[in-house]
ZAMARGU-4260 file (C-alpha; in steps of 0.2 Angstrom, whole numbers, plus 5000, padded with zeros to 4 digits):
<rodrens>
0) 4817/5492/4838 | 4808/5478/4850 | 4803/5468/4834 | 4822/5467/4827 | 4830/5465/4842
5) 4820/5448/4842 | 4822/5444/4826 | 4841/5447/4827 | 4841/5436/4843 | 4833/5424/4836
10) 4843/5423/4821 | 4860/5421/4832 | 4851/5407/4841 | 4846/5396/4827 | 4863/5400/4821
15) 4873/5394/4836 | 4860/5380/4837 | 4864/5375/4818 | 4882/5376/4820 | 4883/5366/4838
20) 4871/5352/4832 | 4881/5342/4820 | 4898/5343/4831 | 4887/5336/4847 | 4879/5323/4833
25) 4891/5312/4830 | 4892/5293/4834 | 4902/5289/4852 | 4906/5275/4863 | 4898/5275/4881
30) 4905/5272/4892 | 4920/5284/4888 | 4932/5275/4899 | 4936/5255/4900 | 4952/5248/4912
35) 4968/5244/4903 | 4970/5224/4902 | 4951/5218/4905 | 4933/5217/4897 | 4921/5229/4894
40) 4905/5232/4885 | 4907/5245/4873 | 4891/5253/4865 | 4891/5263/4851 | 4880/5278/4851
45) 4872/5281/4834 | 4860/5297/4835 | 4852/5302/4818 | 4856/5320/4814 | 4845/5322/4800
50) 4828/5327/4797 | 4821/5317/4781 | 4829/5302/4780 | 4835/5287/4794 | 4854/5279/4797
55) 4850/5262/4789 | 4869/5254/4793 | 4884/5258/4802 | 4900/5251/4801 | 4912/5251/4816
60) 4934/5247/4812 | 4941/5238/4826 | 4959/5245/4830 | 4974/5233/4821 | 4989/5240/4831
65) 4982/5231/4847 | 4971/5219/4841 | 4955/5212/4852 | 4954/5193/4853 | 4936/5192/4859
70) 4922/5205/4850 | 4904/5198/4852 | 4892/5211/4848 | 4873/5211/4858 | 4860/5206/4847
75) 4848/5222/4843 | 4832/5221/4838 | 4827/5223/4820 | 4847/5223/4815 | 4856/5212/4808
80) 4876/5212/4814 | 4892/5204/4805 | 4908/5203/4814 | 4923/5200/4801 | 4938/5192/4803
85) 4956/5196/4798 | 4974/5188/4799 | 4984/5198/4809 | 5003/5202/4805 | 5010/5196/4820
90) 5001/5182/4830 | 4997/5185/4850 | 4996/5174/4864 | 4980/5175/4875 | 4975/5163/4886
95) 4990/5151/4883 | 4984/5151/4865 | 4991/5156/4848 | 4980/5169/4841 | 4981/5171/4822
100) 4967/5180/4818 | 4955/5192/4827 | 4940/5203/4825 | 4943/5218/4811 | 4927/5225/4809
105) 4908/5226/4812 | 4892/5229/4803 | 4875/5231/4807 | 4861/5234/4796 | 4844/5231/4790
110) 4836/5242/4804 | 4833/5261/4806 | 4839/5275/4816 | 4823/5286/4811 | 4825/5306/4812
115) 4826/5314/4830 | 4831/5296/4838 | 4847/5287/4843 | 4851/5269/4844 | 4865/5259/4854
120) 4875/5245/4846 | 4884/5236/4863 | 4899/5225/4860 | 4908/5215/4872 | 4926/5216/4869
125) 4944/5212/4877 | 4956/5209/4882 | 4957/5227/4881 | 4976/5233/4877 | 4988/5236/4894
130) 5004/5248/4884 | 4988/5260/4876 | 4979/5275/4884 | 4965/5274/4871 | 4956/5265/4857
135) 4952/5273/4842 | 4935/5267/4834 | 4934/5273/4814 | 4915/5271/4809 | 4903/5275/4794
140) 4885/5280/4796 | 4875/5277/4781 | 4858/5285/4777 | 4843/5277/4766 | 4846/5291/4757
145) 4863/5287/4751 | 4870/5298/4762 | 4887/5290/4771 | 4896/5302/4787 | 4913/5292/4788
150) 4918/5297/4808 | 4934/5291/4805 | 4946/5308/4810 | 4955/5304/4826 | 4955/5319/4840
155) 4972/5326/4847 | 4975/5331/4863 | 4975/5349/4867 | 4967/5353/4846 | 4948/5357/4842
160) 4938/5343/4840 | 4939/5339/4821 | 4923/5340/4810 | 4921/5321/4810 | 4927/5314/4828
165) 4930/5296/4828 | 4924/5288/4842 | 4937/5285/4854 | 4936/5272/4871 | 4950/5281/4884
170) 4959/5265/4893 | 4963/5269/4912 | 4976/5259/4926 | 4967/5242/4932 | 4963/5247/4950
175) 4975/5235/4962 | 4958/5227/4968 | 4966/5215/4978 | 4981/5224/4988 | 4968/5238/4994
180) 4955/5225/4998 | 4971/5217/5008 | 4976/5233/5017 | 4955/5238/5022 | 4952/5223/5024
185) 4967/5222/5039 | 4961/5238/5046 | 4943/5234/5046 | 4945/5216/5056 | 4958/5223/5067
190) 4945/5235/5074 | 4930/5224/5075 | 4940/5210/5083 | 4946/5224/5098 | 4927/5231/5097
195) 4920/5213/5099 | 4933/5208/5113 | 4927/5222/5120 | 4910/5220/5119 | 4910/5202/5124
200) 4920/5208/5139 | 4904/5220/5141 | 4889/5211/5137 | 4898/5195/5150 | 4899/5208/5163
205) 4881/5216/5160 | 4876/5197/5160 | 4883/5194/5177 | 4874/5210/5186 | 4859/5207/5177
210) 4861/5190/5187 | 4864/5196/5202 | 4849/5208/5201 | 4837/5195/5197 | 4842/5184/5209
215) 4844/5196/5223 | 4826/5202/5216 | 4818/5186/5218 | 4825/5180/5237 | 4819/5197/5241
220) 4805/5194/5235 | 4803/5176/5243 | 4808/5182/5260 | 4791/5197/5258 | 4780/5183/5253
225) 4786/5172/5269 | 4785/5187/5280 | 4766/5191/5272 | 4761/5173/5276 | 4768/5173/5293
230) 4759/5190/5296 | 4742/5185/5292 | 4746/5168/5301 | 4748/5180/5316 | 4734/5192/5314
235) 4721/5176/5311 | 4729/5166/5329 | 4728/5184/5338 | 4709/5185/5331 | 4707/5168/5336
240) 4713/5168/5355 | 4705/5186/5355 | 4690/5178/5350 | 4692/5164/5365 | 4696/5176/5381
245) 4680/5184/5377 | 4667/5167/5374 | 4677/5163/5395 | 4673/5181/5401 | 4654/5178/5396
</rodrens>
């Protein structure tokens, strides 16, 4: 009974373990999150889920209904990377320019995502899309064994994740930078300026009594070394008359 209860655990392991691999295998963006309206740097996280054979190319679709006018990808060692091009329907302003055309897809190959490993593909992209709360990322993973995942099946809120996840990048509000360094920056300086008033108010005061200390320190000490003087000015005179009266008695 010990033996199969073992053997039946381990079976319900290796099959939880077999069933959760490929959903937690598929290719993602990190970071998950970018602000709405500015740059990031997107990498695409391509781990190798298989055992015998290595990812060899992936290819990564750039979203068409908000269209990014600047993608430069990170060079990679050992890969080689193609950014194409593609005429978009309706041209955008950006930087007080015309864009006609923008980034529609990129390719990596040439390299090798060997089994049990992962490799990130970063990409610099922008401006990122202010009127979207997300980018969706359609890619294909291809194997050297002609094997080709397409990850291209986009995840709905509140469903079960689908079998093959695209990778999706979640846009964010920019952060008023500005106004709340404005309204710290106001409250901090308002306090340090009463707190340095203050303190110069305390350390001029401290200065003056140190002053006077030292001052009254030193005559005092100029008076005991005049009265120590005088003293032994007395005691010698006394020794010396003392000194005389007896010589005149002999």
């Amino acid at each position: 009974m010990r033996r199969m209860s073992v053997s039946t655990a381990g079976a319900a392991g290796a099959a939880v373990l077999a069933f959760a691999g490929p959903a937690a295998a598929h290719v993602s963006v990190d970071p998950g999150e970018a602000e709405q309206g500015g740059y990031a740097t997107v990498n695409f996280k391509v781990p190798n889920e298989r055992d015998d054979s290595s990812t060899v190319k992936l290819e990564v679709t750039l979203p068409t209904d908000h269209p990014l006018t600047s993608v430069m990808p990170e060079p990679v060692p050992g890969w080689d990377v193609k950014v194409e091009q593609a005429e978009l329907d309706t041209p955008i302003e950006s930087h007080g320019e015309k864009i006609t055309e923008a980034a529609s897809k990129v390719t990596w190959s040439g390299g090798k995502v060997e089994p049990g490993t992962f490799q990130r593909f970063p990409v610099s992209m922008g401006a990122l899309p202010e009127d979207a709360d997300q980018l969706v990322f359609k890619a294909i993973q291809t194997y050297d064994n002609g094997e080709v995942v397409r990850w291209i099946e986009v995840p709905e809120e509140g469903a079960e994740e689908p079998e093959s996840p695209a990778p999706v990048l979640a846009l964010v509000p920019a952060e008023d930078a500005d106004d709340d360094a404005d309204d710290a920056g106001n409250g901090d300086d308002a306090e340090p300026a009463a707190a340095e008033g203050k303190g110069d108010d305390g350390d001029d005061t401290a200065s003056d009594d140190d002053g006077s200390s030292d001052t009254m320190a030193r005559t005092l000490g100029i008076v005991g070394i005049a009265l120590g003087a005088a003293g032994v000015a007395f005691g010698v005179q006394s020794r010396r008359r003392g000194a005389g009266g007896s010589s005149a008695a002999q």
